[in-house]
C-alpha positions as CSV (number, residue, x, y, z in Angstrom):
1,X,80.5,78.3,163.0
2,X,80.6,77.0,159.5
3,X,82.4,74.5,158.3
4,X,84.8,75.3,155.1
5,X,84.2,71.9,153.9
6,X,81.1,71.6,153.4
7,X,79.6,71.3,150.1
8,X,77.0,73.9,150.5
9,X,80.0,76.4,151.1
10,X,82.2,75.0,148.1
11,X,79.3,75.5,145.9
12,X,78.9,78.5,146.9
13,X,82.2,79.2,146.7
14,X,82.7,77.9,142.9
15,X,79.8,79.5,141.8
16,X,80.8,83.6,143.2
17,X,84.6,82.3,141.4
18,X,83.3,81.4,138.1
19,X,81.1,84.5,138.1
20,X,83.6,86.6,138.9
21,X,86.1,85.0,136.3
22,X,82.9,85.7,133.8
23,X,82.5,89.0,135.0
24,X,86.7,89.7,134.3
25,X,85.6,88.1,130.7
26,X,83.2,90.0,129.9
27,X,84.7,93.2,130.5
28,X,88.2,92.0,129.1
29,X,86.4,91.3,125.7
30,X,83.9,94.0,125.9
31,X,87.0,96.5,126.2
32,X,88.6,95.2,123.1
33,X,85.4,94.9,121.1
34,X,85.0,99.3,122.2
35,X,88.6,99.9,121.6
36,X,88.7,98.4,118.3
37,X,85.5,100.6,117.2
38,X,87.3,103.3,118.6
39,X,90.4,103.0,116.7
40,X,87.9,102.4,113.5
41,X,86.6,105.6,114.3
42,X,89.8,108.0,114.8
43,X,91.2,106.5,111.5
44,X,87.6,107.9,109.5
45,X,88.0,110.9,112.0
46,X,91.3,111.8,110.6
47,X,90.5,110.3,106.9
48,X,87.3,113.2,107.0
49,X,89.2,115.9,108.8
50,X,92.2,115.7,105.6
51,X,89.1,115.9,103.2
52,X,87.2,119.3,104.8
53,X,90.5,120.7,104.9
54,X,91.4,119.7,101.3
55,X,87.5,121.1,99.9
56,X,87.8,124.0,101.8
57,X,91.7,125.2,100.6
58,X,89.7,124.1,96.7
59,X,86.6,126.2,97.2
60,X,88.9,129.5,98.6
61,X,91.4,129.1,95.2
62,X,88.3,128.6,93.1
63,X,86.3,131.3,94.4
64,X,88.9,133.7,93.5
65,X,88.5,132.9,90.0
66,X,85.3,132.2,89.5
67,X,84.5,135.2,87.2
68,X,87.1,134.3,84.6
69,X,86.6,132.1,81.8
70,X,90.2,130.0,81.9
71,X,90.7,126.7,82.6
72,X,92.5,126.4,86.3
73,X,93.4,123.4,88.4
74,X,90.8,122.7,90.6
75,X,91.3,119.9,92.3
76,X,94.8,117.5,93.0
77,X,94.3,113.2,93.2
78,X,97.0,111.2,94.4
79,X,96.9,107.6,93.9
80,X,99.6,105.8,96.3
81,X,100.9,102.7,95.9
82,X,101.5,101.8,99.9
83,X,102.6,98.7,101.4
84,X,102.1,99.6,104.8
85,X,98.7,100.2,107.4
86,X,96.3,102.4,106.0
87,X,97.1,105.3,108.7
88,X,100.6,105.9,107.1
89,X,99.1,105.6,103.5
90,X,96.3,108.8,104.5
91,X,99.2,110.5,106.0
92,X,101.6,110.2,103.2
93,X,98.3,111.0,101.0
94,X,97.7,114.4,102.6
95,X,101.3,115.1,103.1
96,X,101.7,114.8,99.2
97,X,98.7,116.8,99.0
98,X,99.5,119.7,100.7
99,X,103.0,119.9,98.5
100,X,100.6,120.8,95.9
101,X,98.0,122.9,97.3
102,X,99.5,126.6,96.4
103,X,99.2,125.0,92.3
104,X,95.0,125.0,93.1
105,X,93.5,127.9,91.6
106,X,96.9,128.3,88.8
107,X,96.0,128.6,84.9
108,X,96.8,125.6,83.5
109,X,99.1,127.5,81.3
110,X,101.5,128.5,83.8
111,X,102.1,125.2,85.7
112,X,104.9,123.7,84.3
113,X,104.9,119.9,84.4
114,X,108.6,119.0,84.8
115,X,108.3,121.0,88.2
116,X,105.0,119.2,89.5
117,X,106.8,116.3,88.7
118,X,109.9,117.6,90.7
119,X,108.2,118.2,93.6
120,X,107.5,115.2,95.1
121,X,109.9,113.0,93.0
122,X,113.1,110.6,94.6
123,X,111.8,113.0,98.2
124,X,112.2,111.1,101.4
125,X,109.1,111.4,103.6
126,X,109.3,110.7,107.4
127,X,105.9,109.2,109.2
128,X,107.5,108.7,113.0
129,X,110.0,106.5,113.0
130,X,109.7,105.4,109.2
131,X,111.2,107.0,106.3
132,X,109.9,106.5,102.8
133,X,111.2,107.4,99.3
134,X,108.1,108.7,97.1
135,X,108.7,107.7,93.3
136,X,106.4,109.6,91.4
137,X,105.1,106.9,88.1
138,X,102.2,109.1,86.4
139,X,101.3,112.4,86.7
140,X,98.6,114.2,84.8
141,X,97.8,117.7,84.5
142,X,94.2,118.8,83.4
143,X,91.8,120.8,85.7
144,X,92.4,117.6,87.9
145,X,96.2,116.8,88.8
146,X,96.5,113.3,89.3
147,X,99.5,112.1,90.2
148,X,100.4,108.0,90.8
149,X,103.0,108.0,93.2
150,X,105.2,104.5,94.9
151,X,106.3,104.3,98.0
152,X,109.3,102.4,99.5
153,X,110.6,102.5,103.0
154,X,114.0,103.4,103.7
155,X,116.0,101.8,105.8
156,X,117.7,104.3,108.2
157,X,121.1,104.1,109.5
């Protein structure tokens, strides 16, 4: 029968609980390492899945007037000024976007810049819980709209 106190057996013994400790470890911090690529990933996922559906809405309003010779909006950049994680600041991005998209494809003659402006101006945006008031400061109308918009959370009651 063996002995428990022997050295041989709490060697033994030390040795399969430190590996096993090193083994937990390892996975622990193997784990994290994969679910922080992972969350790197979804955020470019979504970043590039906004963008295809932006280009495509641009090439179907530009392909209907690509046989005239007027000058249309092609294309609409917003430039937020966000203080919060980079998720919400793509959101709010593509949310502000899509506010704009039926002006793609417009003569520039017919968009009228006090509505553009009114669009998007003093409007209170919801992300999940949060609620932010969008303040547009620029906005620029040329075959490119950009528009420089700041954001502030709102505290809700």
């Amino acid at each position: 029968m063996v002995r428990i106190n022997t050295p041989s057996f709490q060697y033994r013994l030390c040795f399969v609980t430190g590996l096993a400790i090193g083994l937990i470890l390892g996975i622990a911090l193997f784990t994290v390492f994969v679910s922080n690529k992972i969350d790197h990933y979804l955020q470019q996922i979504s970043l590039l899945e906004s963008v295809i559906k932006e280009k495509n809405i641009q090439l179907e309003k530009l392909e209907d007037v690509v046989n005239t010779r007027r000058y249309v909006l092609k294309k609409i950049d917003v430039y937020l000024e966000h203080d919060g994680d980079d998720m919400e600041k793509i959101t709010l991005q593509k949310h502000i976007k899509q506010k704009y998209m039926l002006l793609i494809g417009k003569n520039l003659a017919e968009v009228d810049a006090d509505m553009a402006l009114e669009v998007i101006d003093q409007r209170i945006m919801q992300l999940g819980k949060k609620q932010y008031k969008l303040q547009v400061k620029k906005i620029v109308i040329a075959e490119i709209l950009k528009i420089w918009v700041e954001t502030r959370a709102v505290k809700s009651s």
